[in-house]
LOVEX-259717 format. One line per field, with one value per residue (C-alpha): x, y, z; residue number from 1; residue in one letter. Coordinates in steps of 0.2 Angstrom, whole numbers. Each point is the difference from the previous one (the first is absolute). Example, Ala and Ser with C-alpha at 12.3 -4.5 7.8 and 13.67 -1.06 7.14 Angstrom:
2
X	62,6
Y	-22,17
Z	39,-3
seq	1,2
type	A,S
//
This chain:
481
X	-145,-17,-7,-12,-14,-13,-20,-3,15,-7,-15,-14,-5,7,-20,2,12,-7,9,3,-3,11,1,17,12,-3,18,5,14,12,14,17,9,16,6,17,14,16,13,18,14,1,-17,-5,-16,0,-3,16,1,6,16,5,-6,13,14,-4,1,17,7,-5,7,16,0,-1,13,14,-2,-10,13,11,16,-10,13,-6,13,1,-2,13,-10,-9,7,-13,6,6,16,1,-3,10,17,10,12,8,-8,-17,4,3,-13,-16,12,3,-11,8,17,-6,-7,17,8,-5,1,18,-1,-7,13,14,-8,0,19,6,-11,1,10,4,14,-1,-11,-15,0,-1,-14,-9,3,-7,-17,-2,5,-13,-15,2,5,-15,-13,4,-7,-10,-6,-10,14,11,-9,2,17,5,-10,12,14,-2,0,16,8,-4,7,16,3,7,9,-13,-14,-11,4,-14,-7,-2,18,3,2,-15,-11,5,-5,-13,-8,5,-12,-12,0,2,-15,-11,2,1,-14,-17,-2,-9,15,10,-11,5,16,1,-9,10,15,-5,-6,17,10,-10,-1,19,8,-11,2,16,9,2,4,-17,7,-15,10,4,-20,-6,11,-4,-19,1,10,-7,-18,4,10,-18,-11,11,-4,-18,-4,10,-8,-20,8,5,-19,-7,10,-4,-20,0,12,-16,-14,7,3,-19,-6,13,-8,-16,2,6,-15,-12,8,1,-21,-4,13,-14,-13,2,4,-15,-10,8,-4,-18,-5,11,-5,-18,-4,6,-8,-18,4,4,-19,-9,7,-1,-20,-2,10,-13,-12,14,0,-17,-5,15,3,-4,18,5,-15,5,21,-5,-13,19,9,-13,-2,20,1,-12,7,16,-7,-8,15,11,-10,-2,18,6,-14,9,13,-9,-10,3,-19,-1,-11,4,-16,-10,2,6,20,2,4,4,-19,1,13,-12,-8,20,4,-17,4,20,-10,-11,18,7,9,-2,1,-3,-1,3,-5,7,-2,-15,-5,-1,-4,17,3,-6,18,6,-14,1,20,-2,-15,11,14,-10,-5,17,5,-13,1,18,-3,-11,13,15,-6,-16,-9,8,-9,-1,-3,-3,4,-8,6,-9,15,4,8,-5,-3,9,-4,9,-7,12,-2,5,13,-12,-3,15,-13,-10,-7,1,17,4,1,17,-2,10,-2,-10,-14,13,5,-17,-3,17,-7,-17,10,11,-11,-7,17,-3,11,0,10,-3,11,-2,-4,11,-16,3,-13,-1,-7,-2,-2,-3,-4,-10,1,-14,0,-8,-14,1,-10,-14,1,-13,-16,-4,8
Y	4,0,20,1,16,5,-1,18,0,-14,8,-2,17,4,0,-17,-2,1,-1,-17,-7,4,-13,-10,7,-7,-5,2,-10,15,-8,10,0,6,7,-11,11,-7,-11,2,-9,-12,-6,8,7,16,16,5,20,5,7,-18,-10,12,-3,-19,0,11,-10,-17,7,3,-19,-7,13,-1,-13,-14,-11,16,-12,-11,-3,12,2,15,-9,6,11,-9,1,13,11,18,-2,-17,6,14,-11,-9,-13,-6,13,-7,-16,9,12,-8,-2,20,6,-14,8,16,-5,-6,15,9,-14,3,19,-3,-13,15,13,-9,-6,19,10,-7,6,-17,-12,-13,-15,10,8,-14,-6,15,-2,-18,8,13,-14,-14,9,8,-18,-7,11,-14,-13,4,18,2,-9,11,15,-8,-4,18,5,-11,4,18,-4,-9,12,15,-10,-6,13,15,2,10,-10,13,1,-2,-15,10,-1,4,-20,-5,17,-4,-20,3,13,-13,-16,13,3,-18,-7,13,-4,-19,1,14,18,-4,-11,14,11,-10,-3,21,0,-14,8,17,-11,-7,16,7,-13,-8,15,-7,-19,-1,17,6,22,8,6,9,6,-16,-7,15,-4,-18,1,14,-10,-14,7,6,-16,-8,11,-1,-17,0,13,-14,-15,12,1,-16,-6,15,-6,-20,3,11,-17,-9,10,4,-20,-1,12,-8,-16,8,10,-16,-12,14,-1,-18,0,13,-9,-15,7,8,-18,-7,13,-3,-17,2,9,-10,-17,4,7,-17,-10,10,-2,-20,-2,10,-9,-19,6,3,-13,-13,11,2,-17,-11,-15,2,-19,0,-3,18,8,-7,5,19,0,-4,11,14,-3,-4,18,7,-7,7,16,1,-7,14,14,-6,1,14,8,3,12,7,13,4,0,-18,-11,-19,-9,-10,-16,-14,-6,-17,-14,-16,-6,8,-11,-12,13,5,-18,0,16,-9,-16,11,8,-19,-5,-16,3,-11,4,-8,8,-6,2,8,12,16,19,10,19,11,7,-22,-5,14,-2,-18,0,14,-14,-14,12,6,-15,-7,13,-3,-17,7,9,-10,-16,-1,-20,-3,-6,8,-7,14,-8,10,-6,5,-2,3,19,4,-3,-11,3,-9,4,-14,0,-14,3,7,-11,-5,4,16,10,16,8,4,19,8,8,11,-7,13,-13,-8,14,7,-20,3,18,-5,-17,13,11,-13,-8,-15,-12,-5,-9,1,-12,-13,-17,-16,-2,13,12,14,-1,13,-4,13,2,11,2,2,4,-11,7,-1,-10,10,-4,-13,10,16,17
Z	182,6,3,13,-7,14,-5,-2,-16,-5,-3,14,8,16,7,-1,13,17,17,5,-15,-13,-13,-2,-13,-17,-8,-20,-6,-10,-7,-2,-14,0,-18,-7,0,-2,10,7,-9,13,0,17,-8,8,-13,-6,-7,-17,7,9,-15,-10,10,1,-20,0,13,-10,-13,9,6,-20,-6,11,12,-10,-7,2,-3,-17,-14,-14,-12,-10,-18,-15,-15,-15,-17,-2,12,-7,9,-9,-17,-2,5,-14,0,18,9,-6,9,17,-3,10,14,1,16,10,-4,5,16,2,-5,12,15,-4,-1,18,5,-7,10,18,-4,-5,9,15,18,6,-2,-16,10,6,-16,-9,10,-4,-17,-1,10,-12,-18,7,0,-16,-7,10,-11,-14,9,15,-4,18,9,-6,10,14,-1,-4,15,13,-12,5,17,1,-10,12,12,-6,-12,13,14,10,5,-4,-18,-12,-10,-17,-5,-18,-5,10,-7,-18,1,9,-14,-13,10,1,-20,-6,13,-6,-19,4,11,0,6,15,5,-6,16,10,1,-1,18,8,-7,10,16,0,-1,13,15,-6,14,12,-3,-4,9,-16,-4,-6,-16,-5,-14,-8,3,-10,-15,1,1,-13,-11,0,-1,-18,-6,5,-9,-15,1,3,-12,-13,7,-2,-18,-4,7,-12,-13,2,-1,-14,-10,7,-5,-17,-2,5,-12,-13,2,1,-15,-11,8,-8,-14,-3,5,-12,-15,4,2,-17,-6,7,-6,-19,3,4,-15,-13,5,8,-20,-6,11,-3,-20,2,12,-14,-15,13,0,-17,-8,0,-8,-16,-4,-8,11,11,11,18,4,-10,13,15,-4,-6,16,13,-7,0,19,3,-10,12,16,-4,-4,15,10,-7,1,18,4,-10,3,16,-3,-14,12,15,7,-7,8,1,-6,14,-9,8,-3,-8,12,-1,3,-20,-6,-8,-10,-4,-6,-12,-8,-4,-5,-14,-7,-3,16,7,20,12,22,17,17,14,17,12,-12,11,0,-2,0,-14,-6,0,-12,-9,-3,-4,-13,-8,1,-9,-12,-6,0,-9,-13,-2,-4,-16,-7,3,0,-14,0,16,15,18,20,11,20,13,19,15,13,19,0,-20,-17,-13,-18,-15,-16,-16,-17,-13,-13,-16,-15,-12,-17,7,-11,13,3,21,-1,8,18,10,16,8,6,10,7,5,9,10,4,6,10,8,6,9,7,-11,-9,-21,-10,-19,-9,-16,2,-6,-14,-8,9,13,21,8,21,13,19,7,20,10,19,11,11,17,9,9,21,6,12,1,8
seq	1,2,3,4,5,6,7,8,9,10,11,12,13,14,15,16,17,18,19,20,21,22,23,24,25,26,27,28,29,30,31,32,33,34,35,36,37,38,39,40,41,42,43,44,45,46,47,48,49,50,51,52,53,54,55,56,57,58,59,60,61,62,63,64,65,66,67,68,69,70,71,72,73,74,75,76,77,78,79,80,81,82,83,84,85,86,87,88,89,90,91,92,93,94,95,96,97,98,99,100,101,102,103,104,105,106,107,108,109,110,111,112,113,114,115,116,117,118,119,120,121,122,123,124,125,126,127,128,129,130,131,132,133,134,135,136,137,138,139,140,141,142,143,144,145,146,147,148,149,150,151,152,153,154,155,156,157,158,159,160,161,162,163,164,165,166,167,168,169,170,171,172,173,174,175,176,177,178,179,180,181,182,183,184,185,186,187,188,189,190,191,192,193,194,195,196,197,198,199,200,201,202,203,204,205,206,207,208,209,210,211,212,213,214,215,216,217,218,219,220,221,222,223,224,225,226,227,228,229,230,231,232,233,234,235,236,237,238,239,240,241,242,243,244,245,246,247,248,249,250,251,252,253,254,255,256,257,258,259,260,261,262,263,264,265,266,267,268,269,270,271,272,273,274,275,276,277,278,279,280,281,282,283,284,285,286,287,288,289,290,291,292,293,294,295,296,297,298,299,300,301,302,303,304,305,306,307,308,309,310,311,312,313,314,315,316,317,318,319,320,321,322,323,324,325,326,327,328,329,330,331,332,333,334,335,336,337,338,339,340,341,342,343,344,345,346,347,348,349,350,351,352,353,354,355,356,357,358,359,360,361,362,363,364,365,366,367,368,369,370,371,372,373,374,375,376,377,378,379,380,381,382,383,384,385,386,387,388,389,390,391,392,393,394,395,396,397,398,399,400,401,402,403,404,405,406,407,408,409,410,411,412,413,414,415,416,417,418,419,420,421,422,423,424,425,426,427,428,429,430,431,432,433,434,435,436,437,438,439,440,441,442,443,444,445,446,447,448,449,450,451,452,453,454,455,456,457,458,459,460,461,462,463,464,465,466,467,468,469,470,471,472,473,474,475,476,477,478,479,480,481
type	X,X,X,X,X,X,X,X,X,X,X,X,X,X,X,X,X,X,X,X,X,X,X,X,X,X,X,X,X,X,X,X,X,X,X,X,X,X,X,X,X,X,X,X,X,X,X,X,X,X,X,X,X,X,X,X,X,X,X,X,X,X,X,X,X,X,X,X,X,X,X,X,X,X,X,X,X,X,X,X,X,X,X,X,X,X,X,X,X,X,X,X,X,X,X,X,X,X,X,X,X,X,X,X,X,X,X,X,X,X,X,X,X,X,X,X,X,X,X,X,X,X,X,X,X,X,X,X,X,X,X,X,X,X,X,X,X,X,X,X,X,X,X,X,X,X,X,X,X,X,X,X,X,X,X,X,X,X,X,X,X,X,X,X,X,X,X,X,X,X,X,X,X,X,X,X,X,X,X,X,X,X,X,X,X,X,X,X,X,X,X,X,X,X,X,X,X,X,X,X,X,X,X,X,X,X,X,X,X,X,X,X,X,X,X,X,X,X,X,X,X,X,X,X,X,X,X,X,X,X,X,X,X,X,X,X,X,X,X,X,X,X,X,X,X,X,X,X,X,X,X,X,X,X,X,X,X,X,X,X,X,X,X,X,X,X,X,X,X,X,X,X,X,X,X,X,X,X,X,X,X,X,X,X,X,X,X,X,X,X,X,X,X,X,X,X,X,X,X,X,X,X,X,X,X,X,X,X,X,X,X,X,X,X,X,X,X,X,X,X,X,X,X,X,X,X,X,X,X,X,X,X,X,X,X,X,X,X,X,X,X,X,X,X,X,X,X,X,X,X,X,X,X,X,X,X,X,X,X,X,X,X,X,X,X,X,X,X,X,X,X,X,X,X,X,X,X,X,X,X,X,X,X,X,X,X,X,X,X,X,X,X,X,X,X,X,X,X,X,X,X,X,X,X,X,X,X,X,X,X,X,X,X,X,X,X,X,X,X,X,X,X,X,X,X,X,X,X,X,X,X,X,X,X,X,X,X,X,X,X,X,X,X,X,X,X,X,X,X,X,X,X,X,X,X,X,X,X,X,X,X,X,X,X,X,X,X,X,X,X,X,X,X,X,X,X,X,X,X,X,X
//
């Protein structure tokens, strides 16, 4: 709101101001801001205090304990075959063994049901009818855990009432103190300990407003014994349910660390391999460049066509070289920096086919399709793709002839990379594999959600087809912001 601020605070000397004429007040915009503070439950805005916004929680908290759904089917379930119970029961008793808590449960419903009809001062009807109020509560835990609460609360009620001839007996009779002790036990370990809380101070709000709702004798005795009671049956239970939590995230963390420890393992078993592998075949492949170089220079008057062959496989030795010490290099040191060069892409898979051409392979290709720009981790996935397969085909296949296909479609990538069956009188013998280049394609098309089918021809060869998904970009909207 605007603050009105007179000329002399303003800053003009109070000389100034003559009788008569005093200048018109000059105004100055201050805006207020109020700070955020937080808002009532029911959205009324007002600042609520820590205290209210407390008792909102616990009384929420009441709401999705015992009144939410408070009647839901929730069957207790029978125990696992793992269960200890379980395990250390042979023979017939094994069979009826996961069903042994629901026969406790019912065990003691009865044991109430036995103590309304025996312990009771009234003929054999309203016994019995006390009897039933004190079994179906009990029974009711099985199924409808915070139902049952309820039910034992009413229970109680009625049996007070019917249970004496003075009006102003009390409602704790022995049958209906005994089941309601056991709902309270079998909620709380079917349910949590705050539940367990608050079923404790309803159960003390009952026994104290029942004489006054219901005309009921203030048995102060019998309240005491209830509340004290029942107070340490519930934190028997909460102290096990506090364990059974405990004991349930130490399984978890150790199963963490188990997998933990066994994923270290397994990295440091390969990177030991890879690091084997570096050194054996890097020396190999350095020995097979040197002796490519100096071959030429071993023989008199070698012919071009001996040159150009030791010149490719001096820089096929070297691009492997470089390709491995590139990769293992990785896990060779851990401060290892990835060189700057540029991954290969499929703008390089002409150079690829040239290089296959020189070792002997006769490969044709076919684009088609708007050839287009695709992600980096696509090209580089399917010019690793051509390549394997390619290299297969020079094992397996010597003499034969290769098409590489490479499709441009809507949504991806097709590549389909078929080899001819090799020549029947072929001086070269294909070389055994153990199909780890097609598992490293299927790796590389899964990583990218893709699709590959590797399968022989009915010529006698091998094609290799793969799709590659690629996500549309979404079209930009038209005009500015």
């Amino acid at each position: 709101m605007p603050r009105v601020v007179p000329e002399t605070e303003a800053g003009e000397p109070d000389s100034k101001v003559t009788s008569g004429h005093r200048p018109p007040p000059t105004v100055f915009p201050v805006t207020e801001t109020t700070p955020p503070h937080p808002t009532g439950p029911f959205g009324s805005g007002r600042p609520r205090s820590p205290e209210f916004r407390l008792a909102a929680d616990a009384l929420a908290g009441l709401r999705q304990d015992l009144f939410h759904d408070a009647f839901a089917y929730r069957p207790l379930p029978p125990l696992g075959p793992d269960s200890r119970f379980v395990r250390r029961r042979s023979g017939r008793l094994r069979e009826y063994a996961p069903w042994g808590r629901h026969a406790v449960v019912a065990l003691f419903g009865l044991l109430a049901l036995w103590i309304a009809l025996f312990r009771a001062d009234t003929s054999m009807g309203p016994a019995m009818i006390c009897g039933l109020l004190a079994l179906a509560p009990v029974l009711l835990t099985l199924v409808r855990p915070a139902g049952a609460f309820w039910l034992s609360l009413a229970g109680c009620t009625v049996t007070g009432i019917i249970s004496g001839s003075d009006p102003m007996s009390s409602n704790w009779t022995p049958s209906s103190f005994f089941s309601h002790l056991v709902v309270l036990t079998v909620v709380a370990i079917r349910t949590r300990p705050r539940t367990a809380a608050w079923m404790w101070a309803l159960t003390g709000a009952y026994s104290f407003f029942d004489a006054s709702l219901f005309g009921h004798a203030y048995d102060q005795d019998a309240i005491a014994q209830m509340m004290f009671v029942s107070a340490l049956i519930l934190l028997v239970v909460a102290v096990r349910h506090v364990r059974k939590e405990a004991a349930l995230e130490v399984t978890a963390q150790q199963t963490v660390t188990e997998h933990e420890r066994s994923r270290r393992t397994l990295l440091e078993e390969r990177t030991t391999i890879a690091r084997e592998l570096h050194d054996v075949v890097a020396h190999h492949m350095s020995v097979v460049a040197i002796q490519a170089e100096a071959a030429p220079y071993r023989v008199e008057n070698p012919p071009p066509e001996l040159e150009k062959a030791f010149v490719t496989i001096r820089e096929n030795a070297v691009a492997a070289l470089t390709e491995l010490r590139r990769v293992l290099g990785v896990v060779r040191a851990e401060d290892y920096e990835a060189p700057d060069a540029p991954q290969p892409t499929l703008a390089d898979l002409d150079r690829l086919l040239a290089n296959v051409r020189e070792a002997g392979l006769t490969v044709d290709k076919a684009v088609t399709g708007a050839v287009r720009e695709l992600p980096q981790g696509v090209e580089l996935s399917a010019y690793r793709i051509v390549q394997e397969a390619l290299s297969n085909t020079l094992r397996h296949a010597p003499g034969a002839s290769a098409r590489v296909e490479v499709s441009y479609v809507l949504g991806g990538l097709g590549l389909r990379v078929v080899n001819g069956p090799p020549p029947a009188p072929s001086l070269l013998k294909p070389s055994p594999g153990a199909g780890h280049g097609l598992t490293g394609m299927r790796e590389r098309v899964t990583m990218l959600d893709g699709e590959m089918t590797a399968a022989r021809t009915t010529e006698g060869g091998y094609e290799v087809a793969v799709f590659l998904p690629v996500a549309t970009p979404a079209a930009e909207p038209e005009g500015g912001a």
